[in-house]
C-alpha positions in Angstrom: 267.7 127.7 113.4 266.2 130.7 110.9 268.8 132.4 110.0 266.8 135.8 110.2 266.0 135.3 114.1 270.1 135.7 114.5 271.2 138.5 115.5 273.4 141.2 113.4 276.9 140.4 114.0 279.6 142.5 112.2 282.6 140.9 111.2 285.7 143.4 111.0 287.6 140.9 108.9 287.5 139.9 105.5 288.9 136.8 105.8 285.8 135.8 108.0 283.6 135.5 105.1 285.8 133.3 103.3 286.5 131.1 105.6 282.5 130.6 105.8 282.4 129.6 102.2 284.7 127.0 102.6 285.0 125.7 106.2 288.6 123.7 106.7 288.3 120.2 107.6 287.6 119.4 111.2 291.4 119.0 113.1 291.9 115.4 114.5 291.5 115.2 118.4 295.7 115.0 119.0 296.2 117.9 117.4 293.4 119.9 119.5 295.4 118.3 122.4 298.1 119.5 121.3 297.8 123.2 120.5 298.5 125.5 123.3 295.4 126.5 125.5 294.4 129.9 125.7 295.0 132.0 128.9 294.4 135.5 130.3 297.1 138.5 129.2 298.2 139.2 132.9 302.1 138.9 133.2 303.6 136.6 136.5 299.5 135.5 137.0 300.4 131.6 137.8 299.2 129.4 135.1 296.9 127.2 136.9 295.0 130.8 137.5 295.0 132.0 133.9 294.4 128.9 131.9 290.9 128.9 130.3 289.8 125.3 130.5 289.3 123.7 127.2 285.4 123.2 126.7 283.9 125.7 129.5 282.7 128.8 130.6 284.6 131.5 132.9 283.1 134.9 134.0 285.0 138.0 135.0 283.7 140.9 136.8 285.2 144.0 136.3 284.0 147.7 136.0 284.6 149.5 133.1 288.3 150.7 133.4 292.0 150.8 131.8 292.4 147.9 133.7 289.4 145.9 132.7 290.7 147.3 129.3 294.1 145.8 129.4 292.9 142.5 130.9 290.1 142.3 127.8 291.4 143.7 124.6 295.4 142.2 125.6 294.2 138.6 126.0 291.9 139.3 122.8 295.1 140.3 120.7 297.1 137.6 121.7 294.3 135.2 120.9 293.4 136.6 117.5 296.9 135.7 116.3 295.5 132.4 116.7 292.1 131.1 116.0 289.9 132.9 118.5 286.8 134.6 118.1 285.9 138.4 119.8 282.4 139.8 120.5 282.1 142.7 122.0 278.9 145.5 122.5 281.3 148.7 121.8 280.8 150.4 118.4 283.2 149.4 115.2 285.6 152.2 115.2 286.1 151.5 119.5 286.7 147.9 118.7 289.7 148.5 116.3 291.1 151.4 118.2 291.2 149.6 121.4 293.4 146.8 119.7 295.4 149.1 118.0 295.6 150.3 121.6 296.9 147.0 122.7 299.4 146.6 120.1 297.4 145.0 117.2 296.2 146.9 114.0 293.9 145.3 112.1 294.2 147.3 109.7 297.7 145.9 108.6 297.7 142.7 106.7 298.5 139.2 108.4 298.0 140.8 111.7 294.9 138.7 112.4 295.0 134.4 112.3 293.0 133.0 108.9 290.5 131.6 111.3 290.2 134.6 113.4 287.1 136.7 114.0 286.3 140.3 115.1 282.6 140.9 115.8 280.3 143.1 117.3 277.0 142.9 119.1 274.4 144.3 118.8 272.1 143.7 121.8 268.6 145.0 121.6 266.0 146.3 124.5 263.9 143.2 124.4 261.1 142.7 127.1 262.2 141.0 130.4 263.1 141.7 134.0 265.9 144.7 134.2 269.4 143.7 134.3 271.5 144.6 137.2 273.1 148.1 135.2 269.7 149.8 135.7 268.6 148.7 131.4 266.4 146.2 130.3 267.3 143.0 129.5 267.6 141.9 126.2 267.4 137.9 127.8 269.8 135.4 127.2 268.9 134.0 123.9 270.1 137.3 121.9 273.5 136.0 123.5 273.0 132.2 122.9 272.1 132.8 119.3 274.6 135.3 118.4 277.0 132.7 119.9 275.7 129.6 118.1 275.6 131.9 114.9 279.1 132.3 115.5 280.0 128.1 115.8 278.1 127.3 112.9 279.9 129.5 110.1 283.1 130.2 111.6 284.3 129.7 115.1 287.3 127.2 114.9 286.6 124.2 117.0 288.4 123.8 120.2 289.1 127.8 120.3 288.2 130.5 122.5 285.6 132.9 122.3 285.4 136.2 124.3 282.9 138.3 125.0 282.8 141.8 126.6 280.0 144.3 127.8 277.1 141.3 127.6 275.4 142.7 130.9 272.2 143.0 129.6 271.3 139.3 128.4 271.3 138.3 132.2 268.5 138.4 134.7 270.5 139.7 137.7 267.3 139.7 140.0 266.0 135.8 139.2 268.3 133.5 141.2 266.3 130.7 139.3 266.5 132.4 136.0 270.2 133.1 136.3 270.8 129.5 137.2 269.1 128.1 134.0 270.8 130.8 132.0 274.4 129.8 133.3 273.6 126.1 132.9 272.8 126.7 128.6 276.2 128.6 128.5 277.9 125.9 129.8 276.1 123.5 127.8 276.8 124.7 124.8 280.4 125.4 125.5 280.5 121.7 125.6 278.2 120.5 123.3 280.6 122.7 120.6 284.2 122.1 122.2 284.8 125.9 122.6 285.7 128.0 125.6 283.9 131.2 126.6 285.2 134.3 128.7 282.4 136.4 130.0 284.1 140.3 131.0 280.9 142.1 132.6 280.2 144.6 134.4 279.2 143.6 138.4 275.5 143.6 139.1 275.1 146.7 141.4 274.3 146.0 144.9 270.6 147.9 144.8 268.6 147.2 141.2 266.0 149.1 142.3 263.8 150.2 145.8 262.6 146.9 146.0 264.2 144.1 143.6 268.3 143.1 144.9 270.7 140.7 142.7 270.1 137.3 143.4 273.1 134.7 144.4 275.8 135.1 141.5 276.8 131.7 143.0 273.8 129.7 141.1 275.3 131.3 137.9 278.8 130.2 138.6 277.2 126.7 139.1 278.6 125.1 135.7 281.5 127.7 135.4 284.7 126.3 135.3 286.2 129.9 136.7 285.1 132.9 138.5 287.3 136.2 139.3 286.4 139.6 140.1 288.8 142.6 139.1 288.8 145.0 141.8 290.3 148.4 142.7 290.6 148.7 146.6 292.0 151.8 147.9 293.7 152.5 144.6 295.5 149.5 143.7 294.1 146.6 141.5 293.4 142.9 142.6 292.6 139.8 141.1 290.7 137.9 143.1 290.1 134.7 142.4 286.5 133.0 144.0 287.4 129.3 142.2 289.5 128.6 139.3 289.5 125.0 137.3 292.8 123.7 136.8 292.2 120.1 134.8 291.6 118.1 137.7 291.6 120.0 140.7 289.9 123.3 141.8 291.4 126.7 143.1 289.8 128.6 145.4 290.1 131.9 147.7 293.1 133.5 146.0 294.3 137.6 145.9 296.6 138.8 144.3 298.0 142.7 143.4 298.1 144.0 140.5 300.4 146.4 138.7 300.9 148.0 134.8 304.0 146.9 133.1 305.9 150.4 132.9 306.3 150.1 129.3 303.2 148.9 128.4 299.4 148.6 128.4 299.5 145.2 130.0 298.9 143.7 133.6 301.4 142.1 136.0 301.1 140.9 139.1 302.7 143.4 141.7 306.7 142.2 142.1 307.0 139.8 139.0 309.4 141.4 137.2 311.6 139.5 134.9 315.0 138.7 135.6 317.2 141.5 135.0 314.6 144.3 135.6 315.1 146.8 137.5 313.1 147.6 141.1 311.0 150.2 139.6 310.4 148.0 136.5 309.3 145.0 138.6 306.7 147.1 141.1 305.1 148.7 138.3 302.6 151.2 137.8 299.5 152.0 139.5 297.5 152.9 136.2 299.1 153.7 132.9 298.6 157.6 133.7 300.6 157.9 136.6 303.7 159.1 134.3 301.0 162.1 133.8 301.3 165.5 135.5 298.6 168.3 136.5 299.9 171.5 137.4 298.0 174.8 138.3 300.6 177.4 136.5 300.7 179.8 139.6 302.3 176.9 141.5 305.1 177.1 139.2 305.0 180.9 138.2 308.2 181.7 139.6 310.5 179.0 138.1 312.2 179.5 135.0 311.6 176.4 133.3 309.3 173.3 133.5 309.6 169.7 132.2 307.6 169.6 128.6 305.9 166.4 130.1 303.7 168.7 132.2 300.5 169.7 131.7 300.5 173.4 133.1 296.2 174.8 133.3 295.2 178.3 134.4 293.9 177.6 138.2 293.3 174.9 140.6 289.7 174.4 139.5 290.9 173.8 135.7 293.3 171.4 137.3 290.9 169.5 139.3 288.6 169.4 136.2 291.5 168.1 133.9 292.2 165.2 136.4 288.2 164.4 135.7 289.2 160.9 133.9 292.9 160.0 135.6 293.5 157.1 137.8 296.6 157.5 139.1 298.2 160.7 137.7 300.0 163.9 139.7 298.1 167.2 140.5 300.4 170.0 141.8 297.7 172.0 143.2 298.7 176.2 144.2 298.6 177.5 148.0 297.2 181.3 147.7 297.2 181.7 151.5 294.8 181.7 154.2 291.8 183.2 152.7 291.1 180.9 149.8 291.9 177.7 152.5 288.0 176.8 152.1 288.3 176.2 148.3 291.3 174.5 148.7 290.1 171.9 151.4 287.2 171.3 149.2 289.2 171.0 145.6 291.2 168.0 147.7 288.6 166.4 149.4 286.7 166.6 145.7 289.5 165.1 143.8 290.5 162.6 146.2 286.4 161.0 146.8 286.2 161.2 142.9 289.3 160.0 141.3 290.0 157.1 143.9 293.1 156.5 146.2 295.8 156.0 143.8 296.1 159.7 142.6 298.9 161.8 143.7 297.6 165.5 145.2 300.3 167.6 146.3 299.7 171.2 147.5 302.6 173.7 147.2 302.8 177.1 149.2 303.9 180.4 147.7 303.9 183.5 149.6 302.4 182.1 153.0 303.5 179.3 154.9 300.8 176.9 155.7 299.3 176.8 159.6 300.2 173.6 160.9 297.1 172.5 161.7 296.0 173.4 158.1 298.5 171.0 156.7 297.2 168.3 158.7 293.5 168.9 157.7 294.6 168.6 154.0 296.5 165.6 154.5 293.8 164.2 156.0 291.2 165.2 153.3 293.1 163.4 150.5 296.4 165.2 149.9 299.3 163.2 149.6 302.3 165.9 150.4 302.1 169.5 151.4 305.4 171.1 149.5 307.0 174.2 152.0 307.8 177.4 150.4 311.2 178.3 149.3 311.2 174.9 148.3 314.0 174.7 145.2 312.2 173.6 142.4 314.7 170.8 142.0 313.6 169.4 145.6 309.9 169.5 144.0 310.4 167.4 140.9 312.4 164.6 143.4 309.4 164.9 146.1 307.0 164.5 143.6 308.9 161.6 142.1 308.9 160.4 145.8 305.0 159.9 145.7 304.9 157.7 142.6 303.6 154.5 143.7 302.3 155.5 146.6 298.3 154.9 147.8 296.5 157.4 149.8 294.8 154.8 152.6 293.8 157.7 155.4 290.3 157.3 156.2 288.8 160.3 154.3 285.8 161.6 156.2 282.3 161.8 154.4 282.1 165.9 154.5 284.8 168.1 154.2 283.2 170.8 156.5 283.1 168.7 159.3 287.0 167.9 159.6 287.2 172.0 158.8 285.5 173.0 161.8 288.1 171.0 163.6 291.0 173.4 162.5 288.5 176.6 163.2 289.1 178.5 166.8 287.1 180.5 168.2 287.8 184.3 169.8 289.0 183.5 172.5 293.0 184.4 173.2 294.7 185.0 176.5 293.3 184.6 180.1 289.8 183.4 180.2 287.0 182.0 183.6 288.2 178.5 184.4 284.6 177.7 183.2 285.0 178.3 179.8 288.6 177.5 179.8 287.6 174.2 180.6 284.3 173.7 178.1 286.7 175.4 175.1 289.3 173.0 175.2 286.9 170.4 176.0 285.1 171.3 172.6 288.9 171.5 170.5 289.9 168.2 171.7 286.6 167.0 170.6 286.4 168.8 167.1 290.2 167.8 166.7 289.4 164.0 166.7 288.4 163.8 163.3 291.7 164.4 161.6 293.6 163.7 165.1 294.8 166.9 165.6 297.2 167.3 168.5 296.6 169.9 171.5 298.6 170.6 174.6 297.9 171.8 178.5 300.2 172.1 180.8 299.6 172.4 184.5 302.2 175.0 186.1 302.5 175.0 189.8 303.1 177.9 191.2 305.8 179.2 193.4 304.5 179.7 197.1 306.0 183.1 196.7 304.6 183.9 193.4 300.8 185.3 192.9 298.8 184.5 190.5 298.4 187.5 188.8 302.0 188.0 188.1 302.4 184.5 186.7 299.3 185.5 184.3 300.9 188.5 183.5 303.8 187.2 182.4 301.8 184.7 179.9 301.4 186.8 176.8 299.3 184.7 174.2 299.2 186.4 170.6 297.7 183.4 168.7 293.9 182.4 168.5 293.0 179.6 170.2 296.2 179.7 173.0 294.3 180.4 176.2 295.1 180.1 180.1 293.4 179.8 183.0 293.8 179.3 187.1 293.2 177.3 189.9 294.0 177.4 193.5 297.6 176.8 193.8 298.1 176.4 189.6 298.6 178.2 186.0 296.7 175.8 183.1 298.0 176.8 179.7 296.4 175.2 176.5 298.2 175.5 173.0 296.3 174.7 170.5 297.5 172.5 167.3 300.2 172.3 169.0 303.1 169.1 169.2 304.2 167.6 172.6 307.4 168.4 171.5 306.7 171.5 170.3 306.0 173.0 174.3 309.4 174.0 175.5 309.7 176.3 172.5 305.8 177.6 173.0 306.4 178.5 176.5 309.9 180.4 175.7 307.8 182.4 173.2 305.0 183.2 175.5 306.2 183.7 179.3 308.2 187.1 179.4 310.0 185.7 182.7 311.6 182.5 182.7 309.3 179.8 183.9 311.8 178.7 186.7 311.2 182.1 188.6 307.6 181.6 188.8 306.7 177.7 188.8 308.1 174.8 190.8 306.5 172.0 188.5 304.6 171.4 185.2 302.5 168.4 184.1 302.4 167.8 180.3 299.2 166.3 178.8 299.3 165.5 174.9 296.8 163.3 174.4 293.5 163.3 174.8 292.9 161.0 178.1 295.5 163.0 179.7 293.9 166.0 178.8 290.5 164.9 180.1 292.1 164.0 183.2 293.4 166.9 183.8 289.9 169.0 183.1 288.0 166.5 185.1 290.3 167.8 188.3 290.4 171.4 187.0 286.2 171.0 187.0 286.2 168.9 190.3 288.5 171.9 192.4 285.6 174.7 190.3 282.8 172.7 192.0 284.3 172.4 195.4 284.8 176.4 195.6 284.7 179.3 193.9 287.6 180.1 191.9 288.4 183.7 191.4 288.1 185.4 187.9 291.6 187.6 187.1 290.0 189.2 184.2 289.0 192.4 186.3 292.6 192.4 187.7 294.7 192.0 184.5 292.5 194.6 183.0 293.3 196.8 185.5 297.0 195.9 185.4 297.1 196.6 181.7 295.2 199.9 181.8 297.8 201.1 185.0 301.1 199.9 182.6 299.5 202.3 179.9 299.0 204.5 181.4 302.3 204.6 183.3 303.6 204.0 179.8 302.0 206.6 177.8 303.2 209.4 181.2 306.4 208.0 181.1 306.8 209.2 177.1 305.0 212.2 177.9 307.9 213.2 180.8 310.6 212.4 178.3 309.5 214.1 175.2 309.0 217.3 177.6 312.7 216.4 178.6 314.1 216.8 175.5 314.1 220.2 174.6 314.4 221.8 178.1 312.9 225.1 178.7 315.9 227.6 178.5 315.9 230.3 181.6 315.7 233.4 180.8 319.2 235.1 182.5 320.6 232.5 180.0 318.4 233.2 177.2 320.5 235.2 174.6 317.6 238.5 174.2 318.3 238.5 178.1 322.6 239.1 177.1 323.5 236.4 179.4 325.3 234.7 176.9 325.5 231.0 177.5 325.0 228.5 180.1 326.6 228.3 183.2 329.5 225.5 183.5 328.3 223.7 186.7 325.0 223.3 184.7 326.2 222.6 181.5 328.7 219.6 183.4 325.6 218.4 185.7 323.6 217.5 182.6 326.2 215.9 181.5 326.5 213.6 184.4 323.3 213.0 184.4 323.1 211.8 180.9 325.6 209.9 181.2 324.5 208.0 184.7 321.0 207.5 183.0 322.6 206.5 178.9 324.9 203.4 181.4 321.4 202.6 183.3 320.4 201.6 180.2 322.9 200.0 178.5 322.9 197.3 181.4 319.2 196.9 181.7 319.5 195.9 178.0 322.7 194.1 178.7 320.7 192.3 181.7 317.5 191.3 179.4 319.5 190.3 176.5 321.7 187.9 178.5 318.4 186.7 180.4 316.1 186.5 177.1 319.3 184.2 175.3 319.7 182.2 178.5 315.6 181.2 177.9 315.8 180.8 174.1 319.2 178.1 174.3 317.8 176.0 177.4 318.1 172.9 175.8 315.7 170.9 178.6 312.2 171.6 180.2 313.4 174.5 182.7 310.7 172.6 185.6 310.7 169.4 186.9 307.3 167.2 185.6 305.0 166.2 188.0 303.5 162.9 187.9 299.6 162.5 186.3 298.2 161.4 189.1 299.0 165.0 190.6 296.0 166.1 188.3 294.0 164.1 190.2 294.6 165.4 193.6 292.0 166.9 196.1 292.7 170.9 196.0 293.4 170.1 199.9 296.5 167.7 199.6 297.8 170.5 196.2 297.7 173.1 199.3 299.8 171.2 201.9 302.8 170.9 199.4 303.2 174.9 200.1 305.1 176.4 202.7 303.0 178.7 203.5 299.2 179.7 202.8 297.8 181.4 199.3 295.9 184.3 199.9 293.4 185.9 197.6 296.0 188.2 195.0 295.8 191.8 196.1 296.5 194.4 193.2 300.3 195.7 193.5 301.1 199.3 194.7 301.2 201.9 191.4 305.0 203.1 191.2 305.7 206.1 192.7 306.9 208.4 189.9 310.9 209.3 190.5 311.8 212.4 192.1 313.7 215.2 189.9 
């Protein structure tokens, strides 16, 4: 072969130029027998999966990463102790830093075998089909003659030689091209009793509108190995498609991967040594995780922070510093309500960017998260929500807690669709049973994406009880709590609301207990029970015409106002009495008479012990509700939802009529 059609190779060593000038005598076969064959730098991987067979090619996918890194450039520096040979396409100064990375300067001397060999190549656009990186292909034969380059002036016989970033020399989109390609590695492996690791980048799925990557398989034909290193849902695995072990074949085989804690290196997930500790064996997720984001108005309040965290002005400077980390912490800051949006939308960025195994963690301030809110965040890629009042100690062990962990929720495609499940509308309060059933109807809908829970509750209604004053009673202050009525029923929805959460709901909202104006409840939490329940609400709306309390509660509110505001206006005229004038002292009647003077007294003191037990009475009453440790009705059973409105009326004693509007109060008599 010409020796100008070879490609430029850089060698990084100076020993590799003497050893061309005077080649050492070829090694008897024993002792090539004998030496220790080469295998790939991944701690507890079983040897029959990480011996490179003497005299064969094996091909490793992997996308450029710290773990493609570790597997590559750690196997390199244990082999260039030895006589190996390294080509890879990064620049000169990458080369040396990434094994200085890997614990091997090259730069010191005796670090490197005599016979070993540090090159890089240099692979050209050349014409041909594209490769499967979206590039030209600079074909096969830049590879093939760089490599028999390489064996003629000095590659060690019965070595290894490994080569990284070589996408380019292969027609990804030829099945038959691929096929002949694969079959002159793997002859010339043979025909010059070396060993050959391919580390490349995966052909991507689409090469262009039309062209797709053919069958790696007719590659992999001649190969004595085949893996892919993968990265599902954060955590590394080596999977294995066959594997040559001397005589027999491996096939189908997954395994876990972890990063030694002290080290750059790969380990299978659990394969500590003996000794080790737990957290020693499991390993990290990437060699970042030790690494910690933190927007500074999370912590503004504490008076001291470990050194080891990185501390940036805002969330989006935090989300931008976590542009290149795998597996590392971000402490992201809570400002309240109104910045929500941003914050949804800084998770869900960080989370579809940086992959499953980084840590997010939101921490509140001043304002307690929404419920509801928490869940959306947790289900748009945050790991932990952090309370406020939190001591900061509790922080640094709950953000220890999360080390390890990998976020596996199902993360939906657009952030603003799982947002418009947490948004409620207007409504609050009594509303039609028409649009009480359509809104919670469209909630439980919205509310599937991130599973958001709801409540309704069916209240029966005492035969002596109307339904206005059961309505009354309900006094919602919360968006999205609404209420409703049928013929013989109350139906309450609370939305984001727990199951368990109800008995503590309804104490809140009904100003009587519920025992004085219901004789059962049915609970629905889920979202068949819930439709159940509409679909007999809607059925009883169809047969008649349910009645619409708005009007009447409006009117009941305006009347209590107004008796209200009439009732202050009496007593502030009370309080400063007009004096009569034969007691007035321009009149020079002195004082007040006695019998007066000791009849106001009375009377003070009749109305002052009026309201000391009224208050006595609603205290005792309002701690009796908040302490009730059970539901204070009896549940009904679900199939009660279903009922014709004509059976629900024959449980009564006596008929419903239509509710008629209560009498005004008469005002008391001086």
């Amino acid at each position: 072969m010409n020796p100008s059609t070879r490609p430029a190779t850089t060698s990084l060593t100076p020993s590799s130029a003497a050893t061309t000038a005077t080649p050492a005598p070829p090694r008897s076969a024993l002792f090539a027998r004998l030496q220790a064959r080469p295998s790939l730098a991944i701690d507890g991987l079983p040897a029959e999966l990480a011996t490179l067979a003497p005299g064969h090619v094996h091909i490793v996918y992997a996308e450029p990463s710290p773990a493609r890194d570790a597997l590559f450039w750690q196997t390199a520096a244990n082999a260039l102790r030895g006589p190996a040979t390294v080509l890879s396409a990064r620049p000169v100064d990458g080369i040396a830093q990434a094994l200085r990375e890997h614990g091997l300067d090259i730069d010191v001397r005796g670090a490197l075998h005599h016979r070993a060999n540090l090159c890089g190549l240099r692979v050209g656009r050349a014409h041909g089909s594209s490769n499967g990186n979206g590039s030209r292909a600079a074909g096969i034969d830049t590879l093939t003659d760089a490599l028999q380059a390489l064996a003629d002036q000095c590659a060690a016989r019965h070595s290894v030689v490994m080569v990284e970033g070589a996408e380019a020399c292969f027609s990804w989109d030829d099945g038959a091209r691929l096929s002949r390609e694969g079959a002159r590695l793997a002859a010339w492996c043979a025909r010059e009793r070396l060993s050959l690791l391919l580390v490349l980048a995966p052909p991507t799925d689409d090469l262009d509108e039309i062209r797709r990557p053919a069958d790696l398989g007719s590659l992999h034909a001649r190969f004595a190995g085949a893996a892919h290193l993968s990265q599902v849902q954060g955590q590394y695995t080596w999977e294995v498609a066959f594997w040559r072990d001397r005589e027999a074949v491996l096939a189908s085989r997954s395994l876990p991967l972890r990063f030694a804690a002290d080290e750059h290196r790969l380990m299978v997930s659990g394969a500590g040594a003996d000794g080790e500790g737990e957290a020693a064996a499991a390993g990290l997720l990437a060699p970042d995780e030790h690494r910690v984001i933190v927007c500074r108005d999370a912590v503004a309040h504490e008076r001291w922070v470990p050194e080891s965290w990185q501390l940036v002005d805002s969330n989006e400077a935090a989300v931008a510093s976590a542009g290149g980390a795998v597996a590392a912490t971000v402490l992201l800051h809570y400002q309240g309500n109104r910045a929500f949006e941003t914050l949804a939308e800084q998770v869900h960025r960080l989370r579809r960017t940086r992959g499953s195994a980084l840590k997010i963690v939101v921490r509140e301030d001043q304002e307690a998260m929404r419920q509801h809110y928490e869940l959306l965040l947790l289900n748009l890629g945050a790991n932990l929500v952090i309370a406020r009042r939190t001591p900061f100690a509790r922080v640094q062990a709950m953000l220890e807690g999360v080390q390890g962990q990998v976020f596996s929720r199902p993360l939906p495609a657009d952030y603003r669709t799982a947002l418009s499940a947490v948004l409620t509308g207007s409504a609050i309060g009594y509303v039609p049973p028409a649009e009480f059933i359509d809104t919670v109807r469209g909630a439980v809908e919205q509310g599937r994406t991130i599973r958001l829970p709801h409540v309704l509750l069916r209240l029966t209604l005492l035969p002596e009880v109307a339904h206005i004053d059961a309505l009354r009673a309900c006094r919602m202050n919360r968006t999205g709590d609404i209420c409703s009525a049928d013929a013989d029923s109350v139906y309450v929805f609370f939305f984001a609301c727990r199951l368990d959460d109800a008995d503590a709901v309804c104490r809140r909202v009904f100003q009587r207990p519920l025992e004085a104006l219901f004789s059962g409840e049915l609970r629905c939490g889920d979202a068949p029970t819930i439709e159940a329940a509409l679909n007999a609400f809607a059925q009883q709306a169809a047969e008649r015409t349910l009645p619409d309390y708005s009007g009447w509660l409006q009117a009941r509110e305006e009347a209590s106002a107004a008796a209200v505001a009439e009732g202050a206006t009496v007593a502030e005229g009370a309080t400063v009495p007009a004096m009569p004038a034969e007691a007035s002292p321009q009149a020079g009647a002195g004082a007040w008479p006695e019998d007066r003077g000791e009849h106001r007294a009375d009377i003070r003191a009749e109305i002052t012990g009026e309201n000391r037990a009224r208050n006595r009475a609603e205290d005792h009453a309002e701690h009796r509700a908040e302490h009730r440790a059970g539901p204070a009705l009896p549940l009904l059973s679900p199939l009660d939802a279903l009922r014709p409105a004509a059976a629900a009326h024959a449980t009564h004693s006596k008929p419903r009529t239509a509710p008629t509007p209560a009498a005004v109060p008469l005002k008391a008599r001086e």
